[in-house]
C-alpha positions as CSV (number, residue, x, y, z in Angstrom):
1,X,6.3,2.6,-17.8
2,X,9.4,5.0,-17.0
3,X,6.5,7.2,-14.8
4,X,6.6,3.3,-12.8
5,X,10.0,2.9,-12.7
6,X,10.6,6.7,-11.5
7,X,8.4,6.1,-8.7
8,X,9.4,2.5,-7.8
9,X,13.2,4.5,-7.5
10,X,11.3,7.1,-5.1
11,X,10.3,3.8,-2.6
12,X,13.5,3.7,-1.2
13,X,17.4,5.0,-0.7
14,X,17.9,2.9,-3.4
15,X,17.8,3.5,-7.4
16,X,17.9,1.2,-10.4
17,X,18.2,2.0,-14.0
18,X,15.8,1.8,-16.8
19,X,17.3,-1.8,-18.0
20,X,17.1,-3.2,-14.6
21,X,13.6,-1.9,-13.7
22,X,13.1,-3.2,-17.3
23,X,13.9,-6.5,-15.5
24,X,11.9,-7.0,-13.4
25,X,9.0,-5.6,-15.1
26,X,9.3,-7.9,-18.3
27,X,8.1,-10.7,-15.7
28,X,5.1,-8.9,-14.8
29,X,1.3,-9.7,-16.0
30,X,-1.5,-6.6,-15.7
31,X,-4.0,-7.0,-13.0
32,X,-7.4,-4.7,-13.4
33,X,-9.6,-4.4,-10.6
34,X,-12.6,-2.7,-9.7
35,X,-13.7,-0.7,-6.8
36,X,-13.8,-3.0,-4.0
37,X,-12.2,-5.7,-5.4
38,X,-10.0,-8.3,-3.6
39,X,-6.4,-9.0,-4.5
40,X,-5.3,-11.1,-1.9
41,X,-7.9,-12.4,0.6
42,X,-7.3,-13.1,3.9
43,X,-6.7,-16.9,4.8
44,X,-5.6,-18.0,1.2
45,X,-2.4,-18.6,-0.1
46,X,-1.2,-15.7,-3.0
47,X,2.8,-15.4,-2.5
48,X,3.3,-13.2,-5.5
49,X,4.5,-9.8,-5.4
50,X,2.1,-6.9,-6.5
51,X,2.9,-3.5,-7.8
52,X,0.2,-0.7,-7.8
53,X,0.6,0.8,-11.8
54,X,-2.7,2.7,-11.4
55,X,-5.5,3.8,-8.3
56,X,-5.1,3.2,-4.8
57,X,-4.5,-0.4,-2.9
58,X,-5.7,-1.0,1.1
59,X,-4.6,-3.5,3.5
60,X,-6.8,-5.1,5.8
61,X,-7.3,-7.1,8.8
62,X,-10.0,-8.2,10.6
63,X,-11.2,-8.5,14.0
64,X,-14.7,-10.4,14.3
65,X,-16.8,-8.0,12.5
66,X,-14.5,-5.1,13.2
67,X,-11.9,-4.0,10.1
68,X,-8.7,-1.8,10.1
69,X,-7.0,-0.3,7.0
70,X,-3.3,-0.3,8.2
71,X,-2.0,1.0,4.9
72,X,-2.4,1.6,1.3
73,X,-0.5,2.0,-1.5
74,X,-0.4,4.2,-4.3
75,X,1.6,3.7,-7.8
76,X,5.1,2.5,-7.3
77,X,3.8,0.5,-3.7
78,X,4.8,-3.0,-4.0
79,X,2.6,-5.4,-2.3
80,X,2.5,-9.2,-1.3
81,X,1.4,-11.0,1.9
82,X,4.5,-11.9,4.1
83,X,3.1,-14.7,4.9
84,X,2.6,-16.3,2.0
85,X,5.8,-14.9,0.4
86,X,8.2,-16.0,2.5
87,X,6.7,-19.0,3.9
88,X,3.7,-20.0,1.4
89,X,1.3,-19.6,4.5
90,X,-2.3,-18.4,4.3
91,X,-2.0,-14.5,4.5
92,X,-3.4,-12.9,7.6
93,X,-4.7,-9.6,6.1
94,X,-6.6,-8.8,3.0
95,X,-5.2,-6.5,0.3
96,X,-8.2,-5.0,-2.1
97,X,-8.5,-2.4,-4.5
98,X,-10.2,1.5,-2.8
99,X,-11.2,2.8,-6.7
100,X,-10.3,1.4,-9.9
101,X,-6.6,0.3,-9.8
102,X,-4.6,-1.4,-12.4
103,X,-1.5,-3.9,-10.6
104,X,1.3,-5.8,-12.1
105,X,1.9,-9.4,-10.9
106,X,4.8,-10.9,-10.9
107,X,5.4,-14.7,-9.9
108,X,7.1,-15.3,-6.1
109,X,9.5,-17.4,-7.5
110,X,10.5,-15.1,-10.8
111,X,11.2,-12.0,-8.2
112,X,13.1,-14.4,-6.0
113,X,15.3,-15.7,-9.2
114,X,15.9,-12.4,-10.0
115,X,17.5,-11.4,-7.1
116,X,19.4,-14.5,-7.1
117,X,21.1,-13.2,-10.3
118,X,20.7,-9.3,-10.1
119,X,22.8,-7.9,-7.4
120,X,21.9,-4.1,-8.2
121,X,18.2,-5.9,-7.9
122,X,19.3,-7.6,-4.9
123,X,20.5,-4.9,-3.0
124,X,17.4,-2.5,-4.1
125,X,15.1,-5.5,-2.6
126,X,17.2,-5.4,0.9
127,X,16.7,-1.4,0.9
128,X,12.9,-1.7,0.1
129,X,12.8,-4.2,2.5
130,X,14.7,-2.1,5.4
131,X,12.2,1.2,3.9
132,X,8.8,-1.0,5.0
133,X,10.3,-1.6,8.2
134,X,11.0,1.9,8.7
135,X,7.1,2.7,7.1
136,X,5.6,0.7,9.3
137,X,6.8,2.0,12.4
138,X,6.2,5.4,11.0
139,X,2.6,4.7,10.6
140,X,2.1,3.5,14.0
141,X,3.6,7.3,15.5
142,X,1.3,9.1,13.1
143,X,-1.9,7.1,12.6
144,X,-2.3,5.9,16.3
145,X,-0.6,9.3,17.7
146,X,-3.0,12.7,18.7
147,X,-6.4,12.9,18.5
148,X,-9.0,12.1,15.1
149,X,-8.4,15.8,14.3
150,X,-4.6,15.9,14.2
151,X,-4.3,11.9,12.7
152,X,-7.1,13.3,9.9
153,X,-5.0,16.6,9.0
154,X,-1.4,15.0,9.1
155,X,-3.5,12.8,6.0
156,X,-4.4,16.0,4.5
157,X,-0.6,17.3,4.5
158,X,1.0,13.9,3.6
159,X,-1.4,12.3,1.2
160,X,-4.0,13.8,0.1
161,X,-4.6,11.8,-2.7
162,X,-5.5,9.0,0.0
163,X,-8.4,11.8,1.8
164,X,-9.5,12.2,-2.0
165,X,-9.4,8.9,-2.6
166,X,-10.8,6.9,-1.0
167,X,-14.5,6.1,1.1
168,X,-14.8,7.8,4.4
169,X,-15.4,4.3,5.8
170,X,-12.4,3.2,4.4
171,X,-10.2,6.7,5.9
172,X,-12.2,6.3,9.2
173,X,-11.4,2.8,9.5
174,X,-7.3,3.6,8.7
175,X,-7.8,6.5,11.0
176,X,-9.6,4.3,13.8
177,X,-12.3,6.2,14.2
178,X,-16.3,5.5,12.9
179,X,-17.1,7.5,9.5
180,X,-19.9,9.0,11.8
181,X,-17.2,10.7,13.9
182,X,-14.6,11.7,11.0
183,X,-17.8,13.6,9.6
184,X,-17.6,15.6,12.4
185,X,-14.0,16.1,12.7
186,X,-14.1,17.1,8.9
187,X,-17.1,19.5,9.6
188,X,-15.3,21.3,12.7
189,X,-12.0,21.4,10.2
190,X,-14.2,23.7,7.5
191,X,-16.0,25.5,10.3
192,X,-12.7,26.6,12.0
193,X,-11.0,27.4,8.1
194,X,-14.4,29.4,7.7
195,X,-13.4,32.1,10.5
């Protein structure tokens, strides 16, 4: 567990001690999931907070029969859907699991209590909170900026465990482009290495 709590305290500006990650974590039940498998599904209501121990998490949303991966999380990623968190609504996208992954759940209302009575927890919450914001934009200038080639070898620089990771349908979908293409753009990438 202190490899969890070390990344959890790389999340964010924000750090918390052993005993307080120890905190939050006593609350938590271990999720395993295979390859594929849904953790949240879109249009239900699942308002409990998720953190990756093991593999590699996607988020999805869907547009007819069109998806797009807008991010995944590796261990120390928290997950939940906003929706249902903060409102109990249905969730709009889908969270599943890209290989094997192991997650710890931990009740909505446990977290919430938590922070009612934790104020180093509290405050860590508020910078996580602030650090998504800030991730989410962040994503939006990389993943949607340059061309397929540029988007596909800012992955390889920044998280290459993602590009190893994970289905080409799965990368060409977060990289909006069809696997079909990405083959290519991957092919011309060890063609031009190979001069």
């Amino acid at each position: 567990m202190e490899k969890l709590k070390h990344l959890l305290n790389l999340e964010c500006d924000r750090m918390l001690d052993s005993e307080e990650w120890d905190s939050l974590l006593c609350l938590a039940t271990e999720v395993n999931l295979k390859r594929g498998q849904v953790l949240i599904e879109a249009g239900t209501v699942k308002p409990d907070i998720y953190i990756v121990k093991e593999g590699i998490l996607r988020a999805v949303d869907f547009d007819g029969d069109q998806e797009r991966t807008f991010c995944f999380g590796l261990p120390g990623t928290i997950f939940n859907s906003r929706f249902s968190f903060y409102r109990r609504l249905p969730s709009y996208y889908q969270i599943e699991a890209c290989c094997r992954s192991v997650v710890l759940q931990i009740p909505r209302d446990e977290y919430i209590a938590l922070t009612d009575r934790n104020h180093a927890f509290a405050v860590w919450a508020l910078h996580y909170a602030w650090m998504e914001q800030f991730l989410e934009e962040e994503r939006e200038s990389t993943v949607h900026n340059g061309n397929a080639e540029e988007r596909y070898r800012h992955m390889l620089k920044t998280r290459p465990m993602i590009v190893k990771g994970v289905s080409q349908r799965v990368l060409a979908s977060y990289l909006g482009v069809t696997p079909e293409y990405l083959c290519r753009v991957k092919a011309k990438i060890l063609k031009n290495a190979g001069k």
